[in-house]
N, C-alpha and C positions, 0 to 999 in steps of 0.2 A: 150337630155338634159331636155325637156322640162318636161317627164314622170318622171324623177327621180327628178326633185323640185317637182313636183304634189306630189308623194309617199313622200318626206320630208316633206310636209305641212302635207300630212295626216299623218304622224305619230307623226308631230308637235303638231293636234291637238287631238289626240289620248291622247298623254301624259299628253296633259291640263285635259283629263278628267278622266284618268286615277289620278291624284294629285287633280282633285275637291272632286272623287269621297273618296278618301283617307284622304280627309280633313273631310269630310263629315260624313264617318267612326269613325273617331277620335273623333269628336263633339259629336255624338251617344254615342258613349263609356261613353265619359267624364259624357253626362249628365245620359244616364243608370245604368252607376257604374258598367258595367258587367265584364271588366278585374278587376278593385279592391275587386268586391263581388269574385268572383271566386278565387284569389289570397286568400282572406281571408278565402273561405270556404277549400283550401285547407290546407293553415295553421293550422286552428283549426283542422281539420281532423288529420292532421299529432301527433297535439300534444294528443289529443283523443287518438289517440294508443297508444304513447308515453306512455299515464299514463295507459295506458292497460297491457303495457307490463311490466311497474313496477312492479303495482299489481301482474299479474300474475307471477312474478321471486319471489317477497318478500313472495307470498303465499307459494309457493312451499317451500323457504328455510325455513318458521316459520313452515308450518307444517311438514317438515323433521326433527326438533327438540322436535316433539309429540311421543310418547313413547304409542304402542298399538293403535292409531289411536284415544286418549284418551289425550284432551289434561287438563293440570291442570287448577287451574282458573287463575291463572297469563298469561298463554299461551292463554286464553277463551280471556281475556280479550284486550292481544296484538293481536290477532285476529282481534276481533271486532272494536279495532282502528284502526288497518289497513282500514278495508271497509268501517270503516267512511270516513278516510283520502282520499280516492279515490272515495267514493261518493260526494262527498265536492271538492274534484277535477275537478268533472265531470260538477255539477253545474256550479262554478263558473267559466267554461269555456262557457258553454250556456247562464250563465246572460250576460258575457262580448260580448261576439257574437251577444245574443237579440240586447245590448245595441248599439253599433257601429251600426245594421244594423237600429234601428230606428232612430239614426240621422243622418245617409246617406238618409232615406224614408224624413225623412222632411227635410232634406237639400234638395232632388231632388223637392219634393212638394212646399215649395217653390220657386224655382227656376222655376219650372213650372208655379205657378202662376204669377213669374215676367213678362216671354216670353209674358201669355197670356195678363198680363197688358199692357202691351210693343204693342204687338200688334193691340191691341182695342184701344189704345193710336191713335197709327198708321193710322187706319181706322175712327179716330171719325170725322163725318160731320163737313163741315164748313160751310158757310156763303157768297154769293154772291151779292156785294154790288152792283148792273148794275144803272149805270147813260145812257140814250140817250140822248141826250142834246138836241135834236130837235124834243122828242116823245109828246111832250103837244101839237106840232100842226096838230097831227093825228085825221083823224076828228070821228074814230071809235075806237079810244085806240089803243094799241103797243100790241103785242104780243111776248112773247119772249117763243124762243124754245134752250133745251139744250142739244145735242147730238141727236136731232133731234126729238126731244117727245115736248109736248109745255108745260109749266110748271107752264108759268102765261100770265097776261093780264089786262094791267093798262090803266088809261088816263093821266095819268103823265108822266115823263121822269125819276123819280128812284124809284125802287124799292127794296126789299131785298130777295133774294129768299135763301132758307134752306135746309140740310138735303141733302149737297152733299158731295160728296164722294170726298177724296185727290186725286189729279191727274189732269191731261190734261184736259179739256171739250170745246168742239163746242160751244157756243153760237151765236142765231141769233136773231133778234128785225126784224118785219116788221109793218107796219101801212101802211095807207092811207093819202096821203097830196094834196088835191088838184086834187084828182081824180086820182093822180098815187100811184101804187102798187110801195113802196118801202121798201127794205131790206138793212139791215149791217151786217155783221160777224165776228166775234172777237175770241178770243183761252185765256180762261183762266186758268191757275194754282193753285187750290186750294189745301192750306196746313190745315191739319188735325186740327179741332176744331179752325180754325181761320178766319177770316173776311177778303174777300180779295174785292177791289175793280176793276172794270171795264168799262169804259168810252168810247160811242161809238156815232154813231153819223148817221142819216139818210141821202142816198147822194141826197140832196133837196137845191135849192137856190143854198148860199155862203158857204153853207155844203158839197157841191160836194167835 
C-alpha cells in the first residue's frame, strides 16, 4: 500500500508540473503573440491565393475573348484594369498585415517594458532604520553586520543604513560595555523602496 500512495504522490506531483509548465506555455504565447501571428499569417496566405487565383480565372476568360492573340483597345484596357485590380489587392493586404503586426510589436513592447518596470519596482532598495537602545554605552561604538558582512559603525544607538535589497535579512549589533563583548540578533523584512524599522537592544544590565 504504502508504494502505490508514494507512485500517487509522484504522479500527483508530476501533474502539478506538468499544469505549471502549461501555464507557463500559455503566458509565453500570450505575450509572444506566436499562435495569433501564425493564425494570421496564415490567413493572409490563404487570401493571397485567393486573389491569385481570381486573377488568374478572369485572365484566362478576358483573354479567351481576344481574337488572333490581338487584343482591341477596349480589351487592352479591361486588361490592364484587371492587373491593376489585383495589384492593389495585393498591396492592400500587405499594408493591413504591416499594420496589425506593428501594433502587436508595440503592444508586446510595451508590455515588456511594464514587466521590466514592474520588476525593478520590485527589486528597488530600501532603508533600514536600526535603533539599539543600549548602543551609546559602548565604549568603542556598535558595530552592525547584515547577513554577516559589516555594513556600518556608530557611537550612537540609531542609525540608518541603505541600499538593501527586499527580503529576509540577518542583522547583528555588537559593542563593548564594560569590558564585555556583547552582541543582539534581530530578522528584518525589507519592503521595496521603503523605510523599515528595527529595535534591538544589547543583553547588558536591565537589558538582559
Amino acid at each position: 500500500m504504502q508504494g502505490v500512495e508514494w507512485l500517487q504522490l509522484q504522479d500527483c506531483q508530476y501533474g502539478y508540473i506538468a499544469l505549471a509548465l502549461a501555464a507557463t506555455c500559455i503566458i509565453l504565447d500570450k505575450f509572444m503573440g506566436l499562435s495569433s501571428s501564425w493564425m494570421r499569417y496564415m490567413t493572409t496566405a490563404m487570401r493571397l491565393q485567393k486573389a491569385l487565383a481570381d486573377f488568374q480565372t478572369d485572365w484566362v476568360l478576358m483573354w479567351a475573348e481576344v481574337s488572333n492573340d490581338t487584343p482591341t483597345t477596349a480589351q487592352q484596357k479591361k486588361l490592364l484594369r484587371r492587373i491593376k485590380d489585383f495589384r492593389l489587392k495585393i498591396v492592400t493586404e500587405i499594408e493591413q498585415e504591416t499594420q496589425i503586426w506593428t501594433h502587436e510589436f508595440q503592444s508586446n513592447l510595451a508590455l515588456l517594458e511594464s514587466v521590466a518596470k514592474t520588476q525593478q519596482d520590485n527589486r528597488q532598495p530600501g532603508i533600514l532604520d536600526l535603533t539599539v537602545t543600549n548602543g551609546k554605552l559602548t565604549e568603542q561604538g556598535l558595530t552592525v553586520l547584515i547577513d554577516g558582512f559589516t555594513v556600518a559603525h556608530t557611537q550612537g544607538e540609531r542609525l540608518q543604513i541603505g541600499h538593501i535589497l527586499p527580503g529576509q535579512h540577518d542583522v547583528m549589533a555588537h559593542g563593548i560595555i564594560d569590558g564585555q563583548k556583547l552582541q543582539v540578533t534581530g530578522v528584518v523584512n525589507m519592503t521595496a523602496g521603503a523605510t523599515v524599522e528595527l529595535k534591538l537592544a544589547l543583553p547588558y544590565g536591565s537589558d538582559e
